[in-house]
C-alpha positions in Angstrom: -17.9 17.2 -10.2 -17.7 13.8 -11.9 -21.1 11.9 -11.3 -21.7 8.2 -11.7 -18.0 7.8 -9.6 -18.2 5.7 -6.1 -16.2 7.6 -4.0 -15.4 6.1 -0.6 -15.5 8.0 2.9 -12.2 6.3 3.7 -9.4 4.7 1.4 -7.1 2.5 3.8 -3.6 2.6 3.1 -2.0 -0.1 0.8 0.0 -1.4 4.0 -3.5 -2.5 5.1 -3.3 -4.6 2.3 0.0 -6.0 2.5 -0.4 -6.5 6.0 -3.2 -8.8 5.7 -1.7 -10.6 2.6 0.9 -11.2 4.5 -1.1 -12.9 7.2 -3.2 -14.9 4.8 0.4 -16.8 4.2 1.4 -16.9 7.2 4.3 -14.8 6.7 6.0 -12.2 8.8 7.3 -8.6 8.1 10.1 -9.8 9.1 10.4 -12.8 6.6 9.4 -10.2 3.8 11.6 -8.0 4.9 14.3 -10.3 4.7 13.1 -11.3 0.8 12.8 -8.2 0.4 16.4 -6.2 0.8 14.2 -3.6 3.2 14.4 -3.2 6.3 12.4 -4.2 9.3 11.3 -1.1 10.0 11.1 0.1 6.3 8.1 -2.6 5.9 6.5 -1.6 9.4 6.5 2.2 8.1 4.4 0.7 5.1 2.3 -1.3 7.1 1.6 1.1 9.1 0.8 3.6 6.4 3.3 6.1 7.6 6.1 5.3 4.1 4.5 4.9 0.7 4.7 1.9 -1.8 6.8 3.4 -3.9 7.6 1.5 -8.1 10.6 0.3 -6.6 9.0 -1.0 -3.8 5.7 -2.8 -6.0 8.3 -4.3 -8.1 10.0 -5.8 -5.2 6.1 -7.1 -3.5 5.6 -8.8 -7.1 9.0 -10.7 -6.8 8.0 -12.2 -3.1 4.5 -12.0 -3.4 3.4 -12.9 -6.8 1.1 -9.8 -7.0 1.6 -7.4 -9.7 3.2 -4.2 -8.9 0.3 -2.8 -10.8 -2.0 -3.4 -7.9 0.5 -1.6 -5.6 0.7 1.3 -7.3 -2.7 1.5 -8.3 -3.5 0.7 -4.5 -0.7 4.2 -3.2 -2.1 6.1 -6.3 -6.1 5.8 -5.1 -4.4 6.2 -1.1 -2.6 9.3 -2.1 -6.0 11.0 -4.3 -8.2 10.2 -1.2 -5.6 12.1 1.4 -5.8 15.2 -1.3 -9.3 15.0 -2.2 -10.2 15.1 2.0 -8.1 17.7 1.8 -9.0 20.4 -1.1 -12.5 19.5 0.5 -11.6 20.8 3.8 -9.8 24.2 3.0 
């Protein structure tokens, strides 16, 4: 067990995050989607944390949004260890 490591209960999923960027500027899913090349309902699935962020996705976030695609990845990569970690801990 690593020690000395903050470990959060919960990890939210990265849509949480674009989701309230994107109401900080006022912009809708819609709008992003349409700067974007997604879909509607691709960027609702994010949002919603049921479709990932994947590299492609991050690079396209940087291009409208102006926030690395660093931060997204980094954001899906910590989402994605806190779904396994919960659940090597729970078997």
């Amino acid at each position: 067990m690593i020690r000395n490591e903050y470990t959060p209960d919960e990890v939210s999923p990265p849509g949480e995050s674009l989701a309230d960027l994107l109401e900080e500027r006022g912009m809708s899913q819609a709008e992003l989607a349409q700067k974007t090349g997604y879909s509607e309902k691709s960027i609702l699935e994010i949002i919603q944390g049921r479709a990932p962020i994947t590299p492609e996705i991050a690079v396209k976030l940087e291009m409208v949004l102006e926030i690395p695609a660093r931060f997204w990845n980094a954001r899906q990569a910590q989402y994605q260890e806190s779904i396994e970690k919960k659940q090597q801990t729970h078997r």
